[in-house]
N, C-alpha and C positions, 0 to 999 in steps of 0.2 A: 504494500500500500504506500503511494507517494503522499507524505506531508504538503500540505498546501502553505506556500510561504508567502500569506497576503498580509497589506496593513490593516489593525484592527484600529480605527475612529474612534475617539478622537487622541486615541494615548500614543498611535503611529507605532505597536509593538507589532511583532512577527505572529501572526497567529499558530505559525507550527512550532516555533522554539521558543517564545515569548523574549526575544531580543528586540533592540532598537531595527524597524523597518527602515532600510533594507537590509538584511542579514545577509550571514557569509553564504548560506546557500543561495538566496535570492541572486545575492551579486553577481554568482559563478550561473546561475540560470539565466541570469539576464545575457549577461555576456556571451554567452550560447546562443540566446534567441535571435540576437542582434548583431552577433558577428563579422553580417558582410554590411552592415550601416549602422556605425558608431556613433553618425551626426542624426540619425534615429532616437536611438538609445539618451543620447546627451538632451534632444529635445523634451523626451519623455519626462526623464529626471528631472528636468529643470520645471517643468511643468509640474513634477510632485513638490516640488517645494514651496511652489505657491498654495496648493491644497492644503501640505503641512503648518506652513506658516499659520495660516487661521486658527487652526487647531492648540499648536503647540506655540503659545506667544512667549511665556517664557523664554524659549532659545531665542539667540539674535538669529543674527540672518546668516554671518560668516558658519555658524554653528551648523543648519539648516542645509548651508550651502556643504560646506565638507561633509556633512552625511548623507546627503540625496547624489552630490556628483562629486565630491573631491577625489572618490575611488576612481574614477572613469580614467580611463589612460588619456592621456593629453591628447587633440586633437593633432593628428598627423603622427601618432603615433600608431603600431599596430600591426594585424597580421595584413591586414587588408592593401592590396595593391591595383591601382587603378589609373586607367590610359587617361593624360591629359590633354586637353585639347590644345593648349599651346603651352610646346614643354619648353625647359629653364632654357635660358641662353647658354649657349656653349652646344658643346658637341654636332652634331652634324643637320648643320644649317647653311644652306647657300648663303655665297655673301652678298648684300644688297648690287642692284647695278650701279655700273657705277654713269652720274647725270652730267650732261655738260654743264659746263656755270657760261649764263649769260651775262654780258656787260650792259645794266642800264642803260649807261650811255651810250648805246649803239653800234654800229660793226665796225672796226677799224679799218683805215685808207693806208692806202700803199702811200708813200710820198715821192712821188718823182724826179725830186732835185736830190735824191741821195747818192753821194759818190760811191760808199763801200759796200752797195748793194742796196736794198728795199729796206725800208724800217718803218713799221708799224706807228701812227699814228693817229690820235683820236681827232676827230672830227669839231672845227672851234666850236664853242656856245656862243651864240648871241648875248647881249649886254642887254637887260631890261629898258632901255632905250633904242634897241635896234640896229644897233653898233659892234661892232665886231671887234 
């Protein structure tokens, strides 16, 4: 015969071992059930703690909190392994293209009084008078 390891209202005890709920069986059943979604499990708990809270006002909330989830293994921690849609930097990622840079200023002129060959020059700007 399995022991049923529910909370019993308003005292929060184990109704099969008469421990603080959640007991070491519950925790190890839990973790069973919940296995392949931990951010399940974490939801759950944290949801019992607001149902407890009411209940049991004596405890603070830090108290409440480390008994409902402080067991839960840290998020990203775990057996669970799972494909991410865009994985870390590094490893094998093509590298961006690589883009021309344009000059605001326009496309450069050949200048044709150059003795030692052609050299690149920018096109004058006008003088907000219209003068050059």
């Amino acid at each position: 015969m399995t022991i049923a390891h529910i909370p019993a209202r308003p005292t929060w005890l184990c109704t099969g071992c008469r421990e603080p709920w959640p007991c070491a069986a519950k925790r190890e059943q839990l973790i069973a059930e919940h296995g392949d979604s931990p951010a399940a499990l974490r939801t759950m708990m944290a949801l019992r703690v607001a149902d407890a809270a009411e209940d049991l006002r004596k405890l603070g909330a830090d108290q409440l909190w480390a008994r409902f989830v402080g067991w839960l293994p840290a998020p990203g921690q775990g057996p669970v392994i799972r494909w991410v849609a865009n994985p870390p930097l590094g490893g094998h990622r093509r590298p961006a293209p690589v883009r021309e840079q344009i000059d605001p200023r326009g496309p450069a002129r050949v200048s044709p009084a150059a003795e030692n060959g052609p050299t690149l020059t920018q096109p004058r700007r006008r003088s907000a008078r219209g003068t050059t």
